[in-house]
C-alpha positions as CSV (number, residue, x, y, z in Angstrom):
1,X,0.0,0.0,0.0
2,X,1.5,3.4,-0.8
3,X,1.2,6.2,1.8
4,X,3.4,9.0,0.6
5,X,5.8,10.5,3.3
6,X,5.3,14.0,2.1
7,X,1.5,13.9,2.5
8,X,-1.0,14.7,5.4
9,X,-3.8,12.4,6.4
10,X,-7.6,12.3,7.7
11,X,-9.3,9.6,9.1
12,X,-12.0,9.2,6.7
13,X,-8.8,8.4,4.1
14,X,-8.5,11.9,2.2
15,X,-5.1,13.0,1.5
16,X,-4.2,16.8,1.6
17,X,-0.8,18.2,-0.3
18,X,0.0,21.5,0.6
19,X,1.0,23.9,-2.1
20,X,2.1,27.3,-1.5
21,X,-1.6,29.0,0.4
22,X,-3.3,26.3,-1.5
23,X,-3.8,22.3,-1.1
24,X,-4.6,19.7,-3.6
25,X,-7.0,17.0,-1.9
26,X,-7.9,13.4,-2.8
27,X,-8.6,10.1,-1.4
28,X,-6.0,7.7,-0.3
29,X,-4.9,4.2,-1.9
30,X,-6.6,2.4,0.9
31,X,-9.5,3.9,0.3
32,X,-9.3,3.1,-3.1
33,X,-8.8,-0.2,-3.0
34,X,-11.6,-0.5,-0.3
35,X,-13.8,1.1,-2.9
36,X,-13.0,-0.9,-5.7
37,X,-13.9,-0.2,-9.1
38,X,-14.6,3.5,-9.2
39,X,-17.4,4.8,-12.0
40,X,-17.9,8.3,-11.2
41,X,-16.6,11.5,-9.3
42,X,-19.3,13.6,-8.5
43,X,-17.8,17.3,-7.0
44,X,-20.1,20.4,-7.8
45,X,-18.4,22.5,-4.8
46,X,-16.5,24.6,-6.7
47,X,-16.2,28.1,-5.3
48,X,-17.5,27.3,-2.6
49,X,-15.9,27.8,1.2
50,X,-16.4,25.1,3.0
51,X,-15.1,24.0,6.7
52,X,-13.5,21.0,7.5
53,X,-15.3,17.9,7.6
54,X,-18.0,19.2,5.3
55,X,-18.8,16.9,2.7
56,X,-17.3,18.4,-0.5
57,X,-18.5,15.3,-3.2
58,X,-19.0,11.9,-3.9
59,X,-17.3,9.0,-5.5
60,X,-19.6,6.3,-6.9
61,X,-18.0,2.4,-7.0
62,X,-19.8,-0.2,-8.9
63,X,-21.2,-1.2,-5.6
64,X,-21.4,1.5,-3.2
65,X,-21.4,5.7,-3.1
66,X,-18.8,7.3,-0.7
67,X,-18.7,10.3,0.6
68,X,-15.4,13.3,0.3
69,X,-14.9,14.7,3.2
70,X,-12.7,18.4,3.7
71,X,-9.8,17.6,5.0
72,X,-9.3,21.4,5.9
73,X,-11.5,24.8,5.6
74,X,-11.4,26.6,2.6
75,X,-12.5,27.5,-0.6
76,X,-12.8,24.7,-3.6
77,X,-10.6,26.5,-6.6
78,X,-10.5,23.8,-8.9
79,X,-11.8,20.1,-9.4
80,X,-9.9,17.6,-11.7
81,X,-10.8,17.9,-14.9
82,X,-9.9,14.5,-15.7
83,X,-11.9,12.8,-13.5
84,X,-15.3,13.0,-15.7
85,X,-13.5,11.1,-18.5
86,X,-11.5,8.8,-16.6
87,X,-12.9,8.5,-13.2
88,X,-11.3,5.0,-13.0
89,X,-7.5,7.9,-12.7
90,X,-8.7,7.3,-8.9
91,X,-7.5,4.0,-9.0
92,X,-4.9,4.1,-10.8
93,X,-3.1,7.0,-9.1
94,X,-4.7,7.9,-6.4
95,X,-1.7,10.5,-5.5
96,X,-1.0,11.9,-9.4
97,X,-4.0,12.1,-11.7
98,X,-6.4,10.7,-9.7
99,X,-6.3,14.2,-7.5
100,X,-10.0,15.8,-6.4
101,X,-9.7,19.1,-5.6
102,X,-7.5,22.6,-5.4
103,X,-8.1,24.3,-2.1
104,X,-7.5,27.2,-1.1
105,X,-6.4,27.3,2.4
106,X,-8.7,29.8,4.9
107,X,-6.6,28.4,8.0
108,X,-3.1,26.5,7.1
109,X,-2.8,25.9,10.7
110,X,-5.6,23.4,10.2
111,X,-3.1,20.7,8.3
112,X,-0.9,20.5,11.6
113,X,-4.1,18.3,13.3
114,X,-3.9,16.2,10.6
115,X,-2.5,12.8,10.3
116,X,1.2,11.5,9.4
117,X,2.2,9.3,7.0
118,X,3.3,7.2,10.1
119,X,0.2,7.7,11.9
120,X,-2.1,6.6,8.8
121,X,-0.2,3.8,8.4
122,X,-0.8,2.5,11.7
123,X,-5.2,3.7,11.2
124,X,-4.8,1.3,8.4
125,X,-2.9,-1.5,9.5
126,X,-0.1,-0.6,6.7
């Protein structure tokens, strides 16, 4: 299972990559692979500020619907284009093409509470 060093880490298995006052949020490759097949990336939250924990989309498997959750407050610049013709990038590179969101960050201090690398390996049993 790959869990990126450089990464931080929720619970609920989304992965936040800070960038400058912006972060780039997906879902991690556990939670992929828990998922299985994925068929559809549904994300209509752009522009809009949302605080952390809010539900900011769904991704649909072939035999369940999962909720995104915000791994951090802030505003929703960008979604993936990518992901409406190839929402199956989620699986196959979960940490590269297969990103969610752009963020931008209303409280960077935020990303401090959340998890390591380290510390989501041991959540996962990794």
């Amino acid at each position: 299972m790959n869990i990126p060093a450089d990464l931080k880490y929720t619970k609920d298995h989304e992965w936040l990559r800070i960038e400058g006052d912006s972060a780039v949020v997906g879902i991690t490759d556990f939670a992929q692979g828990e998922l299985g097949d994925i068929v559809f990336v549904d994300i209509n939250s752009v522009g809009q500020s949302l605080d952390r924990e809010a539900v900011f989309g769904t991704v649909e498997a072939v035999k369940t619907v999962s909720d995104l959750f915000m791994p951090v407050s802030g505003t929703v610049e960008e979604v993936n284009p990518g992901l409406a013709d190839d929402p199956a990038s989620v699986n196959k590179d979960p940490y590269g093409s297969g990103w969610m969101v752009r963020v931008k960050l209303s409280d960077p201090a935020q990303a401090s509470d959340l998890l390591s690398a380290e510390q989501y390996g041991a959540l996962v049993g990794a």
